[in-house]
C-alpha positions in Angstrom: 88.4 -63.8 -16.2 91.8 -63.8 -17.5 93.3 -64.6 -14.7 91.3 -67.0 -13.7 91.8 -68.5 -17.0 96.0 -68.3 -16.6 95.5 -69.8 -13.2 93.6 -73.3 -15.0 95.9 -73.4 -17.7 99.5 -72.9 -15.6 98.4 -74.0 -12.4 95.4 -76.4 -11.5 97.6 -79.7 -12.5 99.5 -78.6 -9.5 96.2 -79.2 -7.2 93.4 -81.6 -6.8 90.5 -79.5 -7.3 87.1 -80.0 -6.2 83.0 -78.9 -7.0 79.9 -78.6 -4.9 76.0 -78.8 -6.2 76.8 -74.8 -4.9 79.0 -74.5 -7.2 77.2 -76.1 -9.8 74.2 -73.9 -9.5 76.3 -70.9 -9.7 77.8 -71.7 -12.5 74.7 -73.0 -14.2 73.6 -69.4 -14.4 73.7 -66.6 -16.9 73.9 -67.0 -20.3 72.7 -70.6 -21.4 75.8 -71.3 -23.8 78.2 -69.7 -21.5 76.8 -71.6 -18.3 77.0 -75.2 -20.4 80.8 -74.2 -21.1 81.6 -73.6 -17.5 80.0 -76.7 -16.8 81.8 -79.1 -19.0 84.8 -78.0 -17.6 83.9 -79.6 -14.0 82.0 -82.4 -15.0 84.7 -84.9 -14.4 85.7 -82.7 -11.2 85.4 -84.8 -7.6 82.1 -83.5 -5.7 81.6 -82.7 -2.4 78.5 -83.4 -0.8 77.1 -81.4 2.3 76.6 -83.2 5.4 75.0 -83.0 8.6 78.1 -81.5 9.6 78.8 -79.3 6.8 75.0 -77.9 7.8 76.2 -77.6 11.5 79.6 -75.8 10.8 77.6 -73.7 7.9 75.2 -72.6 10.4 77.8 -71.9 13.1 79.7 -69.3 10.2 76.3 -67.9 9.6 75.4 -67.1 13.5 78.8 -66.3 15.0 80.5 -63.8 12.0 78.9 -60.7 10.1 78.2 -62.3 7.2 74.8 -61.6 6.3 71.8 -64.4 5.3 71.7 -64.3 1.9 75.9 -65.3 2.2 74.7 -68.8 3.4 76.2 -70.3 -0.3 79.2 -68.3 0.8 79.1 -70.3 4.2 78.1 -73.3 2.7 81.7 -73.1 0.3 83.7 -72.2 3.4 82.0 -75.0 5.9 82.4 -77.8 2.7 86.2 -77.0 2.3 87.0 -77.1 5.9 84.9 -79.8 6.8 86.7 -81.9 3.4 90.2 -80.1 4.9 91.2 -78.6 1.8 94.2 -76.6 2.0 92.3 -73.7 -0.5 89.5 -72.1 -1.3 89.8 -70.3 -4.5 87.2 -67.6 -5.3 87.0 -64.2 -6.9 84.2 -63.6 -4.0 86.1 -60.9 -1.4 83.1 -59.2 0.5 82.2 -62.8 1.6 84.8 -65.6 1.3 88.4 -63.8 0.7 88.2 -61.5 3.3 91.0 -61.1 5.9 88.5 -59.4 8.2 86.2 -62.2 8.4 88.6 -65.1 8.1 89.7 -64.8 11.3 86.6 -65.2 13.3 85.9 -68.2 10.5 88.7 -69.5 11.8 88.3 -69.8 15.4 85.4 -71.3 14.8 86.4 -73.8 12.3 89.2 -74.5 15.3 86.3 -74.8 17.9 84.9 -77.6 15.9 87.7 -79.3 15.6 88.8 -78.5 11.9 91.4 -75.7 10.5 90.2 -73.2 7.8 91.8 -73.5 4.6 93.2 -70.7 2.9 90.9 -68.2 1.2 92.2 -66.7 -1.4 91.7 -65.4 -5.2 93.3 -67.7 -7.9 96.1 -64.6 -8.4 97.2 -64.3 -5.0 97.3 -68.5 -5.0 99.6 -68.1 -8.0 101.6 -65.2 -6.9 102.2 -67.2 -3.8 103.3 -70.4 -5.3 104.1 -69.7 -9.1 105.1 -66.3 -9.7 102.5 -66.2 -12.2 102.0 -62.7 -13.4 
């Protein structure tokens, strides 16, 4: 968390950043005060809204890699920021979503649909990489 926390106070003004209803329902969980924190802090966040071919590429993530079912929110945050063509995905998620392993299947489909996979990464490598924040 505290790194995560660094990375919104030193770095998100360096990044348009963007929410999904996924996200939103993730975050809505847990403890009631701490879930109506997190979501004040996206409320005035752009949204991204699945598509027909967010489904589609979703699906396709889901069918042609080793991620299991019950990752379809994972495939759902991969297929929304590739079909929007962010440049990042930042998550703390690295069975799933930040996983070198996976990420190149992920990508040659994403390529086979016409789109390029963004970068998955944690928020510390993202600053690492770009802001020598430590």
């Amino acid at each position: 968390m505290a790194v995560t926390r660094e990375w919104w106070e030193t770095c998100r003004d360096n990044f348009e950043i963007y929410v999904s209803e996924t996200v939103l329902n993730e975050i809505a969980k847990g403890d009631p005060e701490m879930a109506q924190k997190r979501i004040e802090v996206i409320t005035n966040l752009p949204f991204l809204f699945a598509n027909e071919t967010v489904t589609n590429l979703t699906e396709q993530f889901l069918q042609q890699t080793n991620l299991p079912p019950k990752a379809s929110d994972d495939a759902l945050h991969i297929a929304l920021a590739t079909v929007y063509s962010l440049d990042y995905l930042l998550t703390w998620n690295c069975r799933h979503i930040a996983n070198p392993e996976i990420q190149k299947k992920l990508s040659e489909i994403s390529t086979n649909f016409g789109y390029q996979l963004p970068i998955l990464c944690t928020p510390y490598q993202l600053a690492r990489k770009n802001y020598d924040v430590t």
